[in-house]
MARVEXTI-511470 format. One line per 4 residues: number of its first residue (from 1); their letters; for each residue x, y, z of N, C-alpha, C. Coordinates in Angstrom, 1 decimal. Layout:
# residues N
NUM = A = X,Y,Z,X,Y,Z,X,Y,Z; ...
END
This chain:
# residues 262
1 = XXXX = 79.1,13.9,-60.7,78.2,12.6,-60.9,78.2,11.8,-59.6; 79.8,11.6,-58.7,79.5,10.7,-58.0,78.3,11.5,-56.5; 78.4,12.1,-56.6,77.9,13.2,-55.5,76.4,13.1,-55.4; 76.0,13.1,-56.6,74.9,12.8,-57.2,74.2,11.5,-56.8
5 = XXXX = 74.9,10.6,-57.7,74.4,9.2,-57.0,74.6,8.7,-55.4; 75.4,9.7,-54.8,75.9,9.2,-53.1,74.4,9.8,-52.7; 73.9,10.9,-53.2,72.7,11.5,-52.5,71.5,10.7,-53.1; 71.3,9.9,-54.7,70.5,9.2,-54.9,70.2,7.5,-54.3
9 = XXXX = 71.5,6.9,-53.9,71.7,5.8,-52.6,70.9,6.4,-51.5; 71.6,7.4,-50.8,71.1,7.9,-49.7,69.6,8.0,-49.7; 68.8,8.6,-50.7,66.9,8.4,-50.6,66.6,7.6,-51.0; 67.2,6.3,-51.6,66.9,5.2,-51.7,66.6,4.2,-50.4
13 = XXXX = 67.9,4.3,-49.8,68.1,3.8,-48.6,67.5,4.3,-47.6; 66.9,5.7,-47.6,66.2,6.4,-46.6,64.4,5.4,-46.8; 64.4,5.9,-48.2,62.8,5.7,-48.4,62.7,4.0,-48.3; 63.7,3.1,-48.4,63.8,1.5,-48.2,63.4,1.3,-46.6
17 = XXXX = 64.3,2.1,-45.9,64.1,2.4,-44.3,62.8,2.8,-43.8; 62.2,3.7,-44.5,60.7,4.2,-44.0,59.5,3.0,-44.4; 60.1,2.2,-45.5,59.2,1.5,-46.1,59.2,-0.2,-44.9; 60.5,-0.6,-44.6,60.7,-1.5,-43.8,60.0,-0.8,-42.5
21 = XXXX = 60.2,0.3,-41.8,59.4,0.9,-40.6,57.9,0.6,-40.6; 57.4,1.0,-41.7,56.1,0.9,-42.5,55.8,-0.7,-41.6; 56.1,-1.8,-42.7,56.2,-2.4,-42.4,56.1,-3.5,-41.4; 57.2,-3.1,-40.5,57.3,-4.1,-39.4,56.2,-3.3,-38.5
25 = XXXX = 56.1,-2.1,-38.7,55.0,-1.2,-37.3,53.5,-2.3,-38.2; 53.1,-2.6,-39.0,52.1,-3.1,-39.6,52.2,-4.4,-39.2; 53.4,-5.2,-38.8,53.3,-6.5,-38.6,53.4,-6.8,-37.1; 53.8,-5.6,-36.3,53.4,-5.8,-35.1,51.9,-5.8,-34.5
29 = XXXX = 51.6,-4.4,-35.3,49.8,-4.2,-35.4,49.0,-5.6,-35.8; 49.4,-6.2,-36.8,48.6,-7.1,-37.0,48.6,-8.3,-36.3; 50.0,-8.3,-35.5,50.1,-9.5,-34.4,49.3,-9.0,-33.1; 49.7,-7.9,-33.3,48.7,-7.5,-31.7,47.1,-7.6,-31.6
33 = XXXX = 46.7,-7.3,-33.3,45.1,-7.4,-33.0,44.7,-8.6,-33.2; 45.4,-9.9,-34.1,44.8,-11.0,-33.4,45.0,-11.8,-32.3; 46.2,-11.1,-31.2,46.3,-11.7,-29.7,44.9,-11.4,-29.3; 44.7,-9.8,-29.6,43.1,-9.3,-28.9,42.0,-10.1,-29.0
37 = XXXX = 42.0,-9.9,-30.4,40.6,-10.8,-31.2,40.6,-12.1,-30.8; 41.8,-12.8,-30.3,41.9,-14.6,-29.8,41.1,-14.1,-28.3; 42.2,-13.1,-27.6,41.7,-12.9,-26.3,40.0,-13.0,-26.0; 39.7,-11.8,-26.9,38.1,-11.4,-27.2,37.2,-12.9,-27.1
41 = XXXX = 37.7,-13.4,-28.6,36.8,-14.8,-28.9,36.8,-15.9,-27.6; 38.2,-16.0,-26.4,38.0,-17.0,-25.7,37.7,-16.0,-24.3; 37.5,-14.9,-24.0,36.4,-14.7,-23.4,35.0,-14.6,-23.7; 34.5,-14.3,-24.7,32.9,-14.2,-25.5,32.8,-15.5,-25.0
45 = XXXX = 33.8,-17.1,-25.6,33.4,-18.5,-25.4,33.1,-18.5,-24.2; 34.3,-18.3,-23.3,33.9,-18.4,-21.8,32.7,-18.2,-21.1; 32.5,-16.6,-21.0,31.3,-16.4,-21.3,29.9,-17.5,-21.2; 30.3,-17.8,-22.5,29.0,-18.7,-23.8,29.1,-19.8,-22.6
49 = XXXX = 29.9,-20.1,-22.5,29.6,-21.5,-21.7,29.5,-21.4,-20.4; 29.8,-20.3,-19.6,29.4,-20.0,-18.1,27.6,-20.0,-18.1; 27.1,-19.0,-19.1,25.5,-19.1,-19.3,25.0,-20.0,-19.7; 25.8,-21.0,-20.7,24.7,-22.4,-20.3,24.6,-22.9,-19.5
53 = XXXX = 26.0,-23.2,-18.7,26.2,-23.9,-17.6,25.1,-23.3,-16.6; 25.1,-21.8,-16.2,23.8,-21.7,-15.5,22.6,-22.2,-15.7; 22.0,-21.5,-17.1,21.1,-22.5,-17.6,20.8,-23.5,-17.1; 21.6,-24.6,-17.0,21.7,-25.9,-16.8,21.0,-26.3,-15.4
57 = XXXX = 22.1,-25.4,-14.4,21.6,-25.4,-13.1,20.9,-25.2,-12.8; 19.9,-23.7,-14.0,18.7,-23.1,-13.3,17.4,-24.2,-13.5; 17.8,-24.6,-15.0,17.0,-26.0,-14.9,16.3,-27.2,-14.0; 17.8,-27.3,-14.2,17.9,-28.5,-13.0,17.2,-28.0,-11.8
61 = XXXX = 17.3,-26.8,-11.3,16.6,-26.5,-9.6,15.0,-26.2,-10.0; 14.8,-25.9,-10.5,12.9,-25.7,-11.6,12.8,-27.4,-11.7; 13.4,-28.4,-12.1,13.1,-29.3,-12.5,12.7,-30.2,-10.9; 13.8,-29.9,-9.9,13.6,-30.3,-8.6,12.5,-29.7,-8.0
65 = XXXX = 12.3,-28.4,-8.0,11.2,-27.5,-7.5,9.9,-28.1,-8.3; 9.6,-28.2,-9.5,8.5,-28.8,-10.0,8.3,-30.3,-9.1; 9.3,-30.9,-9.3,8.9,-32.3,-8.6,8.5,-32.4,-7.0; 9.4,-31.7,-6.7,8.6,-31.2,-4.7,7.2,-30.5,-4.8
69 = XXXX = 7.3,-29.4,-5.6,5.7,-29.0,-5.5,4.4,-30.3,-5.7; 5.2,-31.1,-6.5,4.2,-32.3,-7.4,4.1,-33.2,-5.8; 5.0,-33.4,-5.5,5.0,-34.5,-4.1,4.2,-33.6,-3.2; 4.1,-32.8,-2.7,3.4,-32.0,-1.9,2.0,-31.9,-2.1
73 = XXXX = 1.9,-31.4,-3.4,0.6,-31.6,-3.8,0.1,-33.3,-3.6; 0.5,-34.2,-4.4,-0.2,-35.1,-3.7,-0.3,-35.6,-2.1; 1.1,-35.2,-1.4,0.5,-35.4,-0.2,-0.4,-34.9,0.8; -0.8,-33.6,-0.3,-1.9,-32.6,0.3,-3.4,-33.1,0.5
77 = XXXX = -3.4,-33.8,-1.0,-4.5,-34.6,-1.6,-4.5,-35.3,-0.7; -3.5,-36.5,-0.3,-4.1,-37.4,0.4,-4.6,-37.5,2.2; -3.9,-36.3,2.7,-4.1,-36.4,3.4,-6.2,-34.9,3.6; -6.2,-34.6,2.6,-7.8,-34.4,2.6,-7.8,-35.4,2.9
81 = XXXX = -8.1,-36.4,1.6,-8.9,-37.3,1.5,-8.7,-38.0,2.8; -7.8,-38.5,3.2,-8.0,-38.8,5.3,-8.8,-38.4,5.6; -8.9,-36.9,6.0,-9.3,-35.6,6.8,-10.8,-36.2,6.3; -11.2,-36.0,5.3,-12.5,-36.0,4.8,-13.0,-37.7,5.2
85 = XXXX = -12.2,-38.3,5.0,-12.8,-39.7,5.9,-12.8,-39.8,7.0; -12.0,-39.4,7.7,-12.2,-39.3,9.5,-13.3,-38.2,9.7; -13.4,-37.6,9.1,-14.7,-36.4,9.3,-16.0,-37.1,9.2; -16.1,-37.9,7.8,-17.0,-38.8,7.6,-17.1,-39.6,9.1
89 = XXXX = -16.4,-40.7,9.0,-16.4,-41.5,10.5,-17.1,-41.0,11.9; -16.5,-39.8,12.0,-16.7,-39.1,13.4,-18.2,-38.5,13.3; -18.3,-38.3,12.2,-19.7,-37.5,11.9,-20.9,-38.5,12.2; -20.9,-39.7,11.6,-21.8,-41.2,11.7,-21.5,-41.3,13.0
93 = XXXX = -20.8,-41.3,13.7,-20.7,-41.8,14.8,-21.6,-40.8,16.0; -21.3,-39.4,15.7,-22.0,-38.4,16.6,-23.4,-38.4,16.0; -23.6,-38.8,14.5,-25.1,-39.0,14.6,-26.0,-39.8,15.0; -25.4,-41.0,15.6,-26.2,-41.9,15.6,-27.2,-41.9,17.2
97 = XXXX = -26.6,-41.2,18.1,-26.6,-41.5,19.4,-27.7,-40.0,19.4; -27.2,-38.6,19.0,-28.3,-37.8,18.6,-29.3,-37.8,17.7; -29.4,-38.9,16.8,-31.1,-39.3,16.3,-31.5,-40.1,16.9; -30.9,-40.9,18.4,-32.2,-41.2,19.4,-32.6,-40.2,20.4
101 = XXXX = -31.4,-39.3,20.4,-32.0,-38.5,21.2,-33.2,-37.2,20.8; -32.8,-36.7,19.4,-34.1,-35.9,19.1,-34.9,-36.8,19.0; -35.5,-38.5,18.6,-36.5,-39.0,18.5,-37.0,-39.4,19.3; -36.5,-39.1,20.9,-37.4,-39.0,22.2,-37.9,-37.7,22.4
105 = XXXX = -37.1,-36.7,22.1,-37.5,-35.4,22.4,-38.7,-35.1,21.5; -38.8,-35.7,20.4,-39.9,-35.6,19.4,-41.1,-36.1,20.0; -40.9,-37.1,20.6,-42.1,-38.2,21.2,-42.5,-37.4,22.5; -41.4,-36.8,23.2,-41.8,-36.0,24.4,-43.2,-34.7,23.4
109 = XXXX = -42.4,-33.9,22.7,-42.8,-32.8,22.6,-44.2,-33.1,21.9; -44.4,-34.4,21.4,-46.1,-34.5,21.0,-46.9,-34.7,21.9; -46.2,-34.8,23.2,-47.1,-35.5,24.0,-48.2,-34.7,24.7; -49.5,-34.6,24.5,-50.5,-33.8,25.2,-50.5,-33.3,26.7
113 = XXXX = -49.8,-34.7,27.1,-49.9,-34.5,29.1,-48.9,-33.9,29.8; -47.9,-33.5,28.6,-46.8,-33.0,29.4,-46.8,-31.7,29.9; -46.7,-30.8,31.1,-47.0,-29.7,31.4,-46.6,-28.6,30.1; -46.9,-27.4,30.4,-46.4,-26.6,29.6,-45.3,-26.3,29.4
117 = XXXX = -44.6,-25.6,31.0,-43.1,-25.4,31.7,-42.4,-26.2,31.0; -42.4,-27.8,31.0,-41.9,-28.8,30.6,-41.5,-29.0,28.9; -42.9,-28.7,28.3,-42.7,-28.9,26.8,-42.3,-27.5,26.1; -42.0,-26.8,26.7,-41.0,-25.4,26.5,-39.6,-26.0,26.6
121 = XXXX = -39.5,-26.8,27.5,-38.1,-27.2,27.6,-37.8,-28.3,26.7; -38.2,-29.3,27.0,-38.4,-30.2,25.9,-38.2,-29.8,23.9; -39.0,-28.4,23.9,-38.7,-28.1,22.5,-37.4,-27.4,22.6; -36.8,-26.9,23.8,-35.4,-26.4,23.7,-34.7,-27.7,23.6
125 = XXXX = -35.0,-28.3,24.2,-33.7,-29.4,24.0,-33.6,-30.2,22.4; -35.0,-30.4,21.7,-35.1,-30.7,20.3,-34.3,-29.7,19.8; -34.6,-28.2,19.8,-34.0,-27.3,18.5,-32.5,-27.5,18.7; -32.0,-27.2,20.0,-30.9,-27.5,20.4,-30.1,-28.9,19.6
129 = XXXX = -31.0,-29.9,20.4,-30.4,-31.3,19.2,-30.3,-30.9,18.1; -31.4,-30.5,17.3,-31.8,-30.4,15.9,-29.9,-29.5,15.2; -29.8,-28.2,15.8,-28.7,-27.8,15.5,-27.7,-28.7,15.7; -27.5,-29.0,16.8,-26.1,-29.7,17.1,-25.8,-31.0,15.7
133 = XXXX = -26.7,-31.0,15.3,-27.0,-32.4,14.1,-26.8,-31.2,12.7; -27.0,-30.6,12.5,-27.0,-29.6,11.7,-25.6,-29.1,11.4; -24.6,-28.6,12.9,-23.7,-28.8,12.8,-22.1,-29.7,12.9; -23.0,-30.8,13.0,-22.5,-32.2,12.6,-22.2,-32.6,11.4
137 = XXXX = -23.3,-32.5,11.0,-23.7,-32.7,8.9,-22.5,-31.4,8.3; -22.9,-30.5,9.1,-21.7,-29.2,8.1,-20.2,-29.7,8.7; -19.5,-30.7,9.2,-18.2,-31.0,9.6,-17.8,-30.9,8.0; -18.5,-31.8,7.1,-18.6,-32.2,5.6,-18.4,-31.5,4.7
141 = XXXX = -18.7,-29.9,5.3,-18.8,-28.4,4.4,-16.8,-28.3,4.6; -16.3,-28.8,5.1,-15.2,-28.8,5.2,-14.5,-28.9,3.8; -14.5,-30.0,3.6,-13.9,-30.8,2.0,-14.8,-30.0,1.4; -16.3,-29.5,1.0,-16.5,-29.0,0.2,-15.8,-27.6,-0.1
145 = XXXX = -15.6,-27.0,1.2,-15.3,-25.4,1.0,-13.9,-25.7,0.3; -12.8,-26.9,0.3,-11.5,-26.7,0.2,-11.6,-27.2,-1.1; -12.7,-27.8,-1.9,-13.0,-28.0,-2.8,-13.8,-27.2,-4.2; -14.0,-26.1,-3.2,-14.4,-24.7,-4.0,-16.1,-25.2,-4.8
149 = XXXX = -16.8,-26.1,-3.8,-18.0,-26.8,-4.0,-19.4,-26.3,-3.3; -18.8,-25.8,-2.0,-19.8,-25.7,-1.2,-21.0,-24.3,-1.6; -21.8,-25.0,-1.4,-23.6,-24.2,-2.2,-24.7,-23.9,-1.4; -25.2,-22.7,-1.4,-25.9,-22.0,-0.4,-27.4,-22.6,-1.0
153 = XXXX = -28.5,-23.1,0.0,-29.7,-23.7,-0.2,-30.3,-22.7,0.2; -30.9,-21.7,-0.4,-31.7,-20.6,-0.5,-33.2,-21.1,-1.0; -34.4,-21.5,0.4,-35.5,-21.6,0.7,-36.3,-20.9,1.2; -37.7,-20.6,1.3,-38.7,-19.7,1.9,-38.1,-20.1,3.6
157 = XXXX = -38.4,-19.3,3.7,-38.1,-19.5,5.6,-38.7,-18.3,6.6; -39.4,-19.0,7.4,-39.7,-18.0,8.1,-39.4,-17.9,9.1; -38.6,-16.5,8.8,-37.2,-16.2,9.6,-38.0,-15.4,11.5; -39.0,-14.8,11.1,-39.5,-14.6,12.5,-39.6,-15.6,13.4
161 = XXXX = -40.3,-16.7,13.3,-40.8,-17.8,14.0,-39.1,-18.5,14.5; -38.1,-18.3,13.1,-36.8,-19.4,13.2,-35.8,-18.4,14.8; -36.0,-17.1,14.6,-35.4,-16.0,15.2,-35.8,-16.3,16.7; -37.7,-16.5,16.9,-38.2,-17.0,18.2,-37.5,-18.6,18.6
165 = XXXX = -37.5,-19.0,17.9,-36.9,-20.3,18.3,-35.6,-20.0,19.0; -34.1,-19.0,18.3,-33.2,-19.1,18.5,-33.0,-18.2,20.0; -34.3,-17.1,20.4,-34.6,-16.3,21.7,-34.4,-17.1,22.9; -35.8,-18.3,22.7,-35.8,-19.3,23.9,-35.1,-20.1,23.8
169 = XXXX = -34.0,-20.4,23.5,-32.5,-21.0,23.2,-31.9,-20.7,24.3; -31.4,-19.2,24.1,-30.7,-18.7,25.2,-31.1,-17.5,26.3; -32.8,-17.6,26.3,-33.0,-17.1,27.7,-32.8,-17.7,28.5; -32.9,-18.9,28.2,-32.5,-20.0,29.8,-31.2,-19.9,30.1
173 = XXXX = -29.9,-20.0,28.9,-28.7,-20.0,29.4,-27.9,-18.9,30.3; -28.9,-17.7,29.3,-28.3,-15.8,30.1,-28.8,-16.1,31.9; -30.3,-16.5,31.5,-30.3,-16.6,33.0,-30.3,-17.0,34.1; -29.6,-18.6,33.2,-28.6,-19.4,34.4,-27.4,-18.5,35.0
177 = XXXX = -27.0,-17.8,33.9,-25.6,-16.7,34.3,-26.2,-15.5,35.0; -27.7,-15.3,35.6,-27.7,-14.2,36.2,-27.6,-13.1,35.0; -28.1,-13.4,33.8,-27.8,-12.0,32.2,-28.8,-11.4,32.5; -29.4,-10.7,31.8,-30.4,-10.0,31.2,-30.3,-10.3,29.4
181 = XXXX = -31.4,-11.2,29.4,-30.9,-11.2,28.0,-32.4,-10.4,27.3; -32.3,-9.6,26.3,-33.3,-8.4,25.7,-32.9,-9.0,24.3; -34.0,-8.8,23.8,-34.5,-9.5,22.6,-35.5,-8.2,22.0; -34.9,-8.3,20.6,-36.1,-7.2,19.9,-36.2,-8.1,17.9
185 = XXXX = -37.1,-9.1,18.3,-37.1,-9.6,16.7,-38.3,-9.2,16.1; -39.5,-8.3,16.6,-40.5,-8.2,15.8,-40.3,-7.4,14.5; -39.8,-7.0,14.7,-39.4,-5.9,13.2,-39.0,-7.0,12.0; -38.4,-8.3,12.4,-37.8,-9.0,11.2,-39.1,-9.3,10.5
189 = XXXX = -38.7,-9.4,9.1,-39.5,-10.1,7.8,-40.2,-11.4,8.4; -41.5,-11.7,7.8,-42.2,-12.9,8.1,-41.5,-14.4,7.6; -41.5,-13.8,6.3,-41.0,-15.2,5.4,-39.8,-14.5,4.2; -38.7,-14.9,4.2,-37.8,-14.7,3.3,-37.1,-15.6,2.4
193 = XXXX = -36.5,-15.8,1.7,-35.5,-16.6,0.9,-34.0,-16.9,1.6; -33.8,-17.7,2.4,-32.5,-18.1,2.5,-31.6,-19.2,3.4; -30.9,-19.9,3.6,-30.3,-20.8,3.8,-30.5,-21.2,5.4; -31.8,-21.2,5.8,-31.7,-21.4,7.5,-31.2,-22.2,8.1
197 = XXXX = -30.3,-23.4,7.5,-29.5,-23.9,8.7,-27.8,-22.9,8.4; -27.4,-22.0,7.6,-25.9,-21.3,7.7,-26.6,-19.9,8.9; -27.8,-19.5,8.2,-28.1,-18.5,9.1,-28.2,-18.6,11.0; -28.8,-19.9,11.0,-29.1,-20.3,12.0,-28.0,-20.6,13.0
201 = XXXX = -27.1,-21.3,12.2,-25.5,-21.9,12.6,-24.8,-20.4,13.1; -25.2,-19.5,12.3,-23.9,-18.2,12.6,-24.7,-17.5,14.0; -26.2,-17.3,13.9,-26.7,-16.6,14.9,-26.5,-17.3,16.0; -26.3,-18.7,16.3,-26.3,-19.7,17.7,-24.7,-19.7,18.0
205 = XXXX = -24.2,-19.5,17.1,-22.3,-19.4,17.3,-22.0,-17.9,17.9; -22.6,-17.1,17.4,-22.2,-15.7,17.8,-23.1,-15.2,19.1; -24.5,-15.4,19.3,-25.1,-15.5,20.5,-24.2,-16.5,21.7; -24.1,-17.7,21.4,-23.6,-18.5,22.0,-22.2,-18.0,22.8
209 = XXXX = -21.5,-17.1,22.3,-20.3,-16.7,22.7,-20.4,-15.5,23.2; -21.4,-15.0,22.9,-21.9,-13.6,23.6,-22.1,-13.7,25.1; -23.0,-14.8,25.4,-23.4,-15.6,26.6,-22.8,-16.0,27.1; -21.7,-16.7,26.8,-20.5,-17.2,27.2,-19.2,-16.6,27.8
213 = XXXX = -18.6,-15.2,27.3,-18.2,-14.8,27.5,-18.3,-13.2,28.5; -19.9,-12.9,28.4,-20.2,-12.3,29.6,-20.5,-12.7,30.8; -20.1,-12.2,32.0,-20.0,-12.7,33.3,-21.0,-11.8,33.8; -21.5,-10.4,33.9,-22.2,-10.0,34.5,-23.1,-8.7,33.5
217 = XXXX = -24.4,-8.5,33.6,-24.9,-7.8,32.8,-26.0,-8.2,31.7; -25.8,-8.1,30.8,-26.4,-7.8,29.5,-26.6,-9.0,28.1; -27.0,-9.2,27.3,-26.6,-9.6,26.2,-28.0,-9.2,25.2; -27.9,-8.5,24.4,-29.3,-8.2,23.8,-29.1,-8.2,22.0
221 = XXXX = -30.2,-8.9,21.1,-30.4,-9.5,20.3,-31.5,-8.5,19.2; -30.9,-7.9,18.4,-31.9,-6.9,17.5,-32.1,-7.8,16.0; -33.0,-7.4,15.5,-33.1,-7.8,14.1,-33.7,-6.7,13.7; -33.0,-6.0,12.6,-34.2,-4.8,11.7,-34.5,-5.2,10.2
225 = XXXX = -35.3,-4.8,9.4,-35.3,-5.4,8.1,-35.5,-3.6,7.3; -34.6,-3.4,6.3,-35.0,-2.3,5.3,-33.9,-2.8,4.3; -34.8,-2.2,3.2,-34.5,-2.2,1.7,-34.2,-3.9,1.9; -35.1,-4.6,1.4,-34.7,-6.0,1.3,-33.8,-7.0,2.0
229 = XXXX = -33.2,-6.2,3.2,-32.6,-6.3,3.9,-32.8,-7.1,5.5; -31.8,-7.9,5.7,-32.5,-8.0,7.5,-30.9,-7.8,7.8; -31.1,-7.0,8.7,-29.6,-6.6,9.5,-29.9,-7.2,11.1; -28.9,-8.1,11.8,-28.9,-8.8,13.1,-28.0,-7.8,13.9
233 = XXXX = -28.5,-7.5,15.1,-27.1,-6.9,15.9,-27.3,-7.8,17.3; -26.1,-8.0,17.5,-25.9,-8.7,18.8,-24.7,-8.1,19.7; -25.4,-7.1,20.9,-24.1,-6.8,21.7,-24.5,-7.3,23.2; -23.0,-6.7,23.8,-23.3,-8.0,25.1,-22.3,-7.1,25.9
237 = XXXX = -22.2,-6.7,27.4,-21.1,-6.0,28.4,-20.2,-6.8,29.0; -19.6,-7.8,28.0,-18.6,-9.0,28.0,-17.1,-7.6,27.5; -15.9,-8.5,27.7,-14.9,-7.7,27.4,-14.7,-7.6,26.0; -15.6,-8.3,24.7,-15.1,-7.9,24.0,-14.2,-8.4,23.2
241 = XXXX = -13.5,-7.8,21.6,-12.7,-8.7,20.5,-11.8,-7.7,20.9; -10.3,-7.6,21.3,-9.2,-7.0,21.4,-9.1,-6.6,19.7; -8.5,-5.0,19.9,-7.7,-5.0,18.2,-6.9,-6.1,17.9; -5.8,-7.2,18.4,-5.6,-7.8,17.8,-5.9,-8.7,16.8
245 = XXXX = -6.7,-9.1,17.8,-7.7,-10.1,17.5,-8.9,-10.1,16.1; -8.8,-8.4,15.9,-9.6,-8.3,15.0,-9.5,-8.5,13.9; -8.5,-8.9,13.3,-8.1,-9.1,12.3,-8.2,-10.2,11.6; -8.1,-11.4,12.7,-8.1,-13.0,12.5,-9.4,-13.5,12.8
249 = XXXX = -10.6,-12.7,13.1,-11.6,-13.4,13.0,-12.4,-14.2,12.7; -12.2,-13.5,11.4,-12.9,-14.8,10.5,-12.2,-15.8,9.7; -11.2,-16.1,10.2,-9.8,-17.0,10.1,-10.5,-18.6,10.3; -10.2,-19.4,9.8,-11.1,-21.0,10.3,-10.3,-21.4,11.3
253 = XXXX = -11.0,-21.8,12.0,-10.0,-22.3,13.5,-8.9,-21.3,14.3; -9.5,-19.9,14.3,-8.3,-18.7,14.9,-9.6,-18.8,16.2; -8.6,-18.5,17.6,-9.6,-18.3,18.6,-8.7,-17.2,19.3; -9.7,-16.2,20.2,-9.1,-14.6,20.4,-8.6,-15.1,21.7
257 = XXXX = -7.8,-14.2,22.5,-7.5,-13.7,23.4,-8.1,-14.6,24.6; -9.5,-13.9,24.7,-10.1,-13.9,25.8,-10.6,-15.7,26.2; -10.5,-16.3,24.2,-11.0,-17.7,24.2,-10.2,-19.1,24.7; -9.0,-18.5,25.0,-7.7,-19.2,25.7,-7.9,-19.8,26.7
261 = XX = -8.7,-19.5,27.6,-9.1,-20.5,28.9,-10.1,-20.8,29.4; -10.9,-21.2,28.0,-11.8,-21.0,27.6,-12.7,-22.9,27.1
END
C-alpha cells in the first residue's frame, strides 16, 4: 500500500507541476502580448499624430500659398490697370500732333496744283500717317489681348488697291537703300472680307524689316490668291532669322539676333 500511494503523491505532484508550468508559461505569454499590443497601440498613436501634425503643416503652407497667389494676382491687376492707363495717356498724346499732321497732308493731297511727283509723295506721307495712327490706336489691343477681348473687324476690302498703297510705301525706302524692290500683287483678289488695318499692320511690320535689315540687293513682295485663299510672300537677300531665333518669333516683345543694334 505504502508504495502505492508514494507513486500516487508522485503523479499528483508531477501533474500539479505540469499544470503550475502550464500556467506561469501562460502568464508570461499574456504579459508579453500586452507589452506588444501597448507597444503596437503607442506606435499606431504616434503615428496618428505625426499625420495630423503634417496635415496641419501641409495646410498651413496651401493656406499661405493661396494667400501669395491672391496678392499677386491683385498686384498683377493693378499694375494692368497702370499699364493700360499710361498706354491710354501716351496714346492721346501721340495722337494729337499726328491728326494735324494727316490733316495737312489731307489738304495737300486735294489740292489740284500740286505737281504729280509731289502728290505721290504727299499720299505716302498720309498712308504712312494714317498707319502710324492705326498703330497707335492698337497700343489699346494690348489690355484687350490680356483680357482675352480682342475682335477681328472683318470688312469688304479692297485688298488690290490696299496692297498698291503698301508697294509705293516702300519703293521709295528700298531705293533710298540702293534695293531693288520687285513687287508682283496683280494676281491678288479685288475685294475680300477682312480686317485691313491687322493685315495692313503685319504687311508694313514685316516689309518694313525686310528693308531694313537688307543692306545690299533685293527685297520682293508676292501676293497669290487660290482656293479662297490670299497667300503673301516676302523675301529679301538680308541675313535672315538665325535657328535660334526661330522659335521666339512670334513671342510679344522678343527681338532676334540681328535686331540688337538695331
Amino acid at each position: 500500500l505504502a508504495p502505492a500511494l508514494g507513486e500516487a503523491f508522485i503523479k499528483a505532484y508531477c501533474a500539479l507541476l505540469l499544470l503550475g508550468g502550464v500556467i506561469g508559461w501562460w502568464l508570461v505569454l499574456a504579459q508579453t502580448s500586452r507589452r506588444v499590443a501597448q507597444e503596437e497601440s503607442n506606435r499606431q498613436t504616434e503615428a496618428l499624430v505625426q499625420e495630423i501634425e503634417s496635415h496641419r503643416r501641409t495646410d498651413d503652407e496651401l493656406q499661405r500659398a493661396k494667400h501669395a497667389a491672391e496678392a499677386a494676382r491683385r498686384a498683377a491687376e493693378a499694375a494692368n490697370q497702370a499699364k493700360t492707363r499710361y498706354i491710354s495717356a501716351i496714346s492721346h498724346e501721340l495722337r494729337t500732333p499726328l491728326n494735324s499732321i494727316l490733316g495737312y497732308a489731307q489738304l495737300l493731297d486735294e489740292d489740284p496744283t500740286l505737281p504729280v511727283h509731289r502728290k505721290q509723295a504727299v499720299g505716302v506721307i498720309r498712308r504712312g500717317g494714317e498707319h502710324l495712327l492705326g498703330l497707335i490706336e492698337g497700343t489699346l489691343d494690348i489690355a484687350r489681348i490680356e483680357g482675352g477681348k480682342l475682335t477681328l473687324e472683318a470688312k469688304p476690302l479692297r485688298l488690290r488697291e490696299a496692297l498698291q498703297q503698301i508697294v509705293q510705301m516702300f519703293e521709295l525706302q528700298a531705293l533710298s537703300k540702293g534695293l531693288r524692290f520687285e513687287h508682283d500683287v496683280a494676281s491678288a483678289p479685288t475685294l475680300v472680307r477682312a480686317d485691313e488695318r491687322r493685315i495692313t499692320q503685319i504687311l508694313i511690320n514685316v516689309l518694313g524689316n525686310a528693308v531694313k535689315f537688307t543692306q545690299t540687293g533685293r527685297v520682293t513682295f508676292r501676293c497669290a490668291h487660290g482656293r479662297d485663299m490670299a497667300v503673301f510672300e516676302i523675301e529679301d537677300t538680308g541675313p535672315g532669322i538665325s535657328e535660334a531665333d526661330l522659335e521666339s518669333i512670334f513671342e510679344p516683345f522678343s527681338r532676334g539676333a540681328h535686331a540688337a543694334g538695331a
